[in-house]
N, C-alpha and C positions, 0 to 999 in steps of 0.2 A: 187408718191406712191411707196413705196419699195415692192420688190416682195413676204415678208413676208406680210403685208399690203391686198395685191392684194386676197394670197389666202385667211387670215382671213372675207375679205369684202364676197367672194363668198361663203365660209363654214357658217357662219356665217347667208349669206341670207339665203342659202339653207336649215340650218337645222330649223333656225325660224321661217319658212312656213309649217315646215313640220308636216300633219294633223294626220297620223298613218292609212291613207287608205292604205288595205290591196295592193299590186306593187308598192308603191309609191316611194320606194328606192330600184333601181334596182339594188343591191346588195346582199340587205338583205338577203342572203337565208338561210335557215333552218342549224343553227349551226351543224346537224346530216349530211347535206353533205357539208358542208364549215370546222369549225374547225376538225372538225374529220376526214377528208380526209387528212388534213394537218398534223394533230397530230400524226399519224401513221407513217409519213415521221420523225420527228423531235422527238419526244420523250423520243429515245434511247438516245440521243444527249444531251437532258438539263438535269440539275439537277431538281427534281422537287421540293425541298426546296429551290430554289434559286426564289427571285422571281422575275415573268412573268409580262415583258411591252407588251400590248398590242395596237402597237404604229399607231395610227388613228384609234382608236376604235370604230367611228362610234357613235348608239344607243346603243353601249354596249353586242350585242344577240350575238357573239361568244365571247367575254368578259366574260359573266356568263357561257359558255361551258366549257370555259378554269380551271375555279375555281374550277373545280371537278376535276382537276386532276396537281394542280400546289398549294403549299400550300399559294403564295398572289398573286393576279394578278393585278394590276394595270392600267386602261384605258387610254386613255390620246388622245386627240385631241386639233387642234387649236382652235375650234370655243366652245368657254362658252356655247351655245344653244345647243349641241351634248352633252355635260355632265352634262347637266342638264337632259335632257332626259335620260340618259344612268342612269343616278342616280335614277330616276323615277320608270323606266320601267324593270332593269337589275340589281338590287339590291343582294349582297350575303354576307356572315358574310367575307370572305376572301378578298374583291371586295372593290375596292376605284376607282374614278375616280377623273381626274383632267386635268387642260388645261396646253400643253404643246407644245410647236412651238419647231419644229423639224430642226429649222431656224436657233434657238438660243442656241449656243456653251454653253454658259453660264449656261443658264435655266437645259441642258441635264450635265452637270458638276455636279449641285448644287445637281440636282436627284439624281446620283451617288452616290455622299457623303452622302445623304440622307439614301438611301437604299442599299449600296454594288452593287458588280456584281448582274445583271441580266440578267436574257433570254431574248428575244425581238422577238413576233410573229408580221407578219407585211402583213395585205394581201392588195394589191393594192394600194400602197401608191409614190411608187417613180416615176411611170409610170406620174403621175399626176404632176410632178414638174419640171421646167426648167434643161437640163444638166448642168447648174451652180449651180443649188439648190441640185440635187440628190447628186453632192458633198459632200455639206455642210452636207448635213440630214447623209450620210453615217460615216463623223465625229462625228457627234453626236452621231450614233450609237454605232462604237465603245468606246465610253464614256460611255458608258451604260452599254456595255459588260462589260468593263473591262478585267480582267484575266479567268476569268470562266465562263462567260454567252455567251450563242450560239444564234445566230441569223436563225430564219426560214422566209423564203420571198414569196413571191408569187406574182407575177408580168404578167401582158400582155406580151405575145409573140409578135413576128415580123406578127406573123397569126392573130393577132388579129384583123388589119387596115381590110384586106381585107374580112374576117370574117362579121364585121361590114359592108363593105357596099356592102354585097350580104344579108346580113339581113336587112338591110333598103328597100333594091331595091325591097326585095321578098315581105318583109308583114309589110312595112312602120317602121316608127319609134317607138323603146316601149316607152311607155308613161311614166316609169321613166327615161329612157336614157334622151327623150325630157327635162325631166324636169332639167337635171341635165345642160344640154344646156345653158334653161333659167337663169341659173346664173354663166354664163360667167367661168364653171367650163368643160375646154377641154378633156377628157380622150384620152390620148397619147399611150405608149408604150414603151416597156424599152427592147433594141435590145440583146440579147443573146451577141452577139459580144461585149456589154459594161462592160461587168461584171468584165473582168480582169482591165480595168482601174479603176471602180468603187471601187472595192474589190481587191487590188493589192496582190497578192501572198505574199511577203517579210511584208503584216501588216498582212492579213487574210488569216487562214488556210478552204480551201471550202471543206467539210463534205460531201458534195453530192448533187447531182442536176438533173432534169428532167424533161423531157413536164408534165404541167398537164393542169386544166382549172381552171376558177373561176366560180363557178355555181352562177346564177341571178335568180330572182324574176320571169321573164318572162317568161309566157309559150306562145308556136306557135298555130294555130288553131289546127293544128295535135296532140295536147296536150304534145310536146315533150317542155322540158324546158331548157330554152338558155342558153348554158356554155360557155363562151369564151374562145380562145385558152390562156394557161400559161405557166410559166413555175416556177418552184420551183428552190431555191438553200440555203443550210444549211453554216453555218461560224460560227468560233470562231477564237478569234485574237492568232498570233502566241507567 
């Protein structure tokens, strides 16, 4: 089984089980503090007639945030049952979704030629993939880019590991984290330190970068709601 393979089988379970119970994707949070936190980072940076890949879009719910303020946005995930839902549920006149392996040189080529340069919003996506794959998917990227489209990221910190298991140890596991488990889907981390070989100076010029978090679905009994540590960094190619 090839590692594009691997994550399509888990994406794939994952989202085809998925019922719409309110925590059930411990991600999802409220586009009012997930895109928007990020948008105010990145903004000044993109063109907003150029348009926005929204790249592992999930359900779509910061996908249709983004569409207020980017004149097309485009969704795009491996798993055919994520954009289906995403198309269901997160519908907009400027909004398209479609399935696109971030694997495949090719597939991100053809987009390109499709649609010109584009932006590329991207929250929690490479942290989840092999350092041989983060490679590949950052090629891709740049393909995407092009000469004028700017990449914003948002990715788990090195704080993140231990973050996690002082939150297991205090108030068990959240029951989307568990679920995300259940299908053989690892949530890793993408070291601060990786960036310049990921994003090498001489292809990508880096726009700015800093701690932030990824806010989750989960809230503690203290009613405080679980952010994990992040960190952001903006690009456009040199």
């Amino acid at each position: 089984m090839t590692s594009t393979n691997r994550y399509l089988t888990s994406w794939e379970g994952f989202w085809s089980t998925t019922t719409g119970t309110p925590g059930e994707i411990f991600w999802d949070a409220d586009p009012a503090y997930a895109a928007q936190q990020d948008l105010a980072l990145f903004h000044s940076y993109a063109d907003p007639q150029l348009p926005l890949i929204d790249l592992g879009c999930g359900n779509g719910t910061q996908t249709r945030f983004l569409s207020d303020h980017f004149a097309r946005v485009i969704g795009t995930e491996i798993a055919p049952a994520a954009i289906e839902i995403a198309r269901k549920n997160n519908a907009a006149p400027n909004v398209s979704y479609r399935v696109l392996d971030v694997l495949n040189l090719h597939d991100a080529g053809a987009l390109h030629e499709e649609i010109g340069d584009a932006n590329v919003y991207m929250r929690g996506v490479l942290h989840q993939l092999s350092p041989t794959d983060q490679v590949t998917a950052v090629q891709s990227i740049e393909r995407l880019l092009g000469k004028k489209g700017v990449l914003y990221m948002i990715e788990l910190s090195s704080a993140a590991e231990p973050f996690f298991e002082r939150l297991i140890q205090q108030h068990g596991p959240p029951p989307g984290l568990a679920r995300v488990f259940q299908h053989q889907i690892t949530p890793g981390l993408l070291h601060e330190n990786k960036m310049e070989s990921l994003f090498p100076s001489d292809r990508l010029t880096r726009l700015g970068t800093g701690a932030s978090h990824i806010r989750t679905v989960h809230m503690l009994p203290t009613g405080e709601v679980v952010k994990v540590p992040a960190f952001y960094a903006i690009f456009r190619l040199c």
